[in-house]
N, C-alpha and C positions, 0 to 999 in steps of 0.2 A: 530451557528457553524454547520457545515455540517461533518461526517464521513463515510467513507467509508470502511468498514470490506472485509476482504479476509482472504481467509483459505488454503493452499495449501500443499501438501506433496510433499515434495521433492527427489529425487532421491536420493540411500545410497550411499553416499561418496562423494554429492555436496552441503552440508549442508553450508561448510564455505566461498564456494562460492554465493548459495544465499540468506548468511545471508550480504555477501557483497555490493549484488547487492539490497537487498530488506529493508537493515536497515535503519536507520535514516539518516546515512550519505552514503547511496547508491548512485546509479545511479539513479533508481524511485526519490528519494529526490531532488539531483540535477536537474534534470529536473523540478519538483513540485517546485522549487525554484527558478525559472524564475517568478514567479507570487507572488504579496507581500500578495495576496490571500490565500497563503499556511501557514499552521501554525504549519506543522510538519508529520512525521510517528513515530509509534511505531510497536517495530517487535515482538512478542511472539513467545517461542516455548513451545506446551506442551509436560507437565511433565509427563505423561503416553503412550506419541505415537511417538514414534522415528521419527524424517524428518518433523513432522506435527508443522506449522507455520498458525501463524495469523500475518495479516495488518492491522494497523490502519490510513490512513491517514486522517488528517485532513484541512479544509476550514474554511473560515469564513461564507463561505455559497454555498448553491448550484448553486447560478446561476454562481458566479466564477469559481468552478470546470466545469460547464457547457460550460463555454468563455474557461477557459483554452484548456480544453481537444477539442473543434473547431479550436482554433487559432493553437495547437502544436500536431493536427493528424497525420502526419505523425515520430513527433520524438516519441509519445507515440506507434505506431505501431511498429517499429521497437525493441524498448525495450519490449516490450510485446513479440515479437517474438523470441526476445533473450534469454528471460525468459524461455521458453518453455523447453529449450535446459536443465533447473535445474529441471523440473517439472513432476510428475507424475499425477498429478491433481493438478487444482484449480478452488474455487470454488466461487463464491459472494456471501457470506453470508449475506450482506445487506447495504442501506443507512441510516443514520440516521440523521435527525436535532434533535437540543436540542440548549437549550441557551449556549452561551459562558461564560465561569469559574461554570457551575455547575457539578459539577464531585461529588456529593450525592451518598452514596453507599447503597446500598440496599440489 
């Protein structure tokens, strides 16, 4: 499994908006879901920082995410630029592989 983390703060008063745009059944999703590669988003928001969100999207692996985001640059461009429009920052907090179904808490 492949993960891909993002952390973003959002503008005050467009919270419900990109929690629209950025949830599991967002627009990001939809698009991530042209690929049978894709295995999901989760959206966080923390409990101490007003507007401040995390992304989880997940693959079954990187070199899919890697075909994806080649094959569909220009619809991920434009979403991204859209995005901007809720954002005050965003940041890539990182990728991760790990095997798939281990979710071990530590």
């Amino acid at each position: 499994m492949f993960v891909i983390l993002w952390e973003f703060e959002v503008k005050p008063g467009l919270e419900a908006r990109f929690e629209s745009v950025y949830g599991p059944e967002g627009g990001w999703a939809r698009l991530f879901a042209l690929s049978p590669a894709y295995l999901g988003t989760r959206l966080l928001r923390e409990c101490q920082r007003p507007g401040v969100y995390l992304t989880l999207d997940q693959w079954s692996s990187r070199e899919a995410y890697d075909g994806f985001r080649r094959g569909h640059a220009a619809e991920y461009a434009a979403l991204d630029a859209a995005g901007e429009e809720l954002t005050l920052r965003e940041r890539h907090l990182g990728s991760f592989e790990g095997e798939a179904g281990s979710d071990a808490a530590h």
